[in-house]
N, C-alpha and C positions, 0 to 999 in steps of 0.2 A: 322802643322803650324796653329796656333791661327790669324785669322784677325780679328780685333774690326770693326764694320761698325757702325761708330756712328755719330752722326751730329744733330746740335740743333731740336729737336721737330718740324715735319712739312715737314723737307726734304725729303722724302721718305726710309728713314729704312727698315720699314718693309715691304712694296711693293716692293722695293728691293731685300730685303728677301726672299721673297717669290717667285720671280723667280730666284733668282739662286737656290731655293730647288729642282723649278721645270726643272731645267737643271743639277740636279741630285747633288748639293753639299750639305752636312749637314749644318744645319744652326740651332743657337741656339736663342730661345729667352732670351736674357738678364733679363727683369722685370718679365718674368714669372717663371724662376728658381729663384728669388731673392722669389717670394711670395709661390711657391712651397714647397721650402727647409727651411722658416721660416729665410731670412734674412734683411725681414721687421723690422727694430728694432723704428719706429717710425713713426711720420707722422706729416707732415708740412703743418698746416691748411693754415695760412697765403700765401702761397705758392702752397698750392693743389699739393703737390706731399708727396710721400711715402721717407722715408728716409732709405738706405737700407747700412747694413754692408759691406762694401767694401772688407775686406779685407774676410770675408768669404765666400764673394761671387767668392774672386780670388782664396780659396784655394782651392772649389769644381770645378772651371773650368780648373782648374789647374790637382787635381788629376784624374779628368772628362775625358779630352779633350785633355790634350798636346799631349798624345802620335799620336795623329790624325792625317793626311797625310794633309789635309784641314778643318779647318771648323770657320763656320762665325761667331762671332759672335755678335748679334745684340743688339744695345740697346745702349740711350743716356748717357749711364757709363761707356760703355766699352773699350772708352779709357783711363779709369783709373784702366784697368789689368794689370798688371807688367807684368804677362804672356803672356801678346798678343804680337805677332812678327811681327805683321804688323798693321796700325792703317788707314785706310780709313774715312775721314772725308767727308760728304755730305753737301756741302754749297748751297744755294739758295738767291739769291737775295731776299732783302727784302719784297719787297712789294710783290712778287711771294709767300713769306715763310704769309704775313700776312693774303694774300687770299685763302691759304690751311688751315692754322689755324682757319678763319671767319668758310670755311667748314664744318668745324669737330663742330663750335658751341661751339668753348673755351671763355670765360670773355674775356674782353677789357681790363686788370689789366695783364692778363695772355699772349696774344698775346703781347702786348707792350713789355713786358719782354724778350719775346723770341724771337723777331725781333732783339730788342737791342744786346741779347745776338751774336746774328745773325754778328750787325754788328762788335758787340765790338770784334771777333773771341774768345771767351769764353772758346769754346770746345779747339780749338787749343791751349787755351794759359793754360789749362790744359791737354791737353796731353806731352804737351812739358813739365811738370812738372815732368812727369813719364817716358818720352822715349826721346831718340835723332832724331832730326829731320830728321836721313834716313830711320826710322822707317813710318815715318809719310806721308799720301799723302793727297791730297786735290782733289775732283771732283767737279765742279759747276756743277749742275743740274738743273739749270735752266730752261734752252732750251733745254731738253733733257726728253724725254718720259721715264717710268719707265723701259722698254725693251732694248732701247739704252745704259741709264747709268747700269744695269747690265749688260750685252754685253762688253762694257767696264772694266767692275771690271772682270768679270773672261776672257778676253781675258790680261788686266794687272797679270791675280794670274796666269792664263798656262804660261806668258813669265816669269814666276819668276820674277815680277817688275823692268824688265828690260825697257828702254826706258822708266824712268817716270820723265822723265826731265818735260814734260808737267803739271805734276802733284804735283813737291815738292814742299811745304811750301811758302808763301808767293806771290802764282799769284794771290790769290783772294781776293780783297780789297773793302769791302762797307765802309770805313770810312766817305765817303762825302753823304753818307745816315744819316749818324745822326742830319745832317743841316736841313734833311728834316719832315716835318711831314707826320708822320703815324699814 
């Protein structure tokens, strides 16, 4: 089983990641096999990010990875693998998501972007482009420590996503964040 763990820039991914490797599940980096394997095919100054081949990037995780019992994998594109069988979205409240961003020491051009992206649900409304929404589940991590909201994701992946009433599409809503300034 393929799970995409993706969610706009700043939500915790790869801290995520990173414990559940440490609680023994494979877990793949998304942008490091995309620059490994040579499916960089450009790069978007204006935008500061790498433009990577989507679709060859589904077919090595594809021929990679499906046969796999579990494995995670991570990275703000991966829920746009056709192959992924389960799509875990990481949301954060804004102003939560601008001051991890501030952190990291991203532009003011670049956090604005991806707050918005944040609130406009972006990720989501590109996932839904490639999977049906029982695919899809939604975690606010807001209030939740990187250990908590792991704990969560694989006590959800042992119950086979069972009981994720709490988790499908449309509980998380910052739209009356974009009234505000950030």
């Amino acid at each position: 089983m393929i799970i995409a763990l993706t969610g706009t820039p700043g939500t915790g991914k790869t801290s995520i990641s990173k414990v559940l490797a440490e609680n023994g599940f494979e877990t793949i980096d998304l942008n490091k096999i995309a620059q490994e394997q040579g499916f960089i095919i450009g790069r978007d100054e204006k935008r500061d990010t790498n433009i990577v081949d989507i679709e060859k990037l589904e077919d090595f995780i594809k021929n990679n990875y499906s046969s796999k019992n579990i494995v995670f994998v991570e990275g703000h594109l991966s829920h746009l693998l056709k192959c992924a069988d389960k799509i875990i979205i990481l949301r954060c409240h804004p102003r939560m998501l601008r001051s991890n961003l501030s952190i990291k020491n991203w532009k003011e051009e670049k956090i604005r972007e991806n707050v918005e992206a944040e609130i406009l649900d972006v990720i989501l409304c590109e996932a839904l482009e490639v999977h049906s929404e029982e695919k899809i589940l939604e975690i606010d991590v807001t209030n939740k420590n990187v250990y908590d909201a792991a704990s969560l994701i694989i006590d959800l992946t042992k119950k086979g996503f069972k009981n994720r009433e709490k988790y499908k599409i449309g509980n998380i809503d910052w739209s009356e964040e974009i009234l505000k300034d950030f």
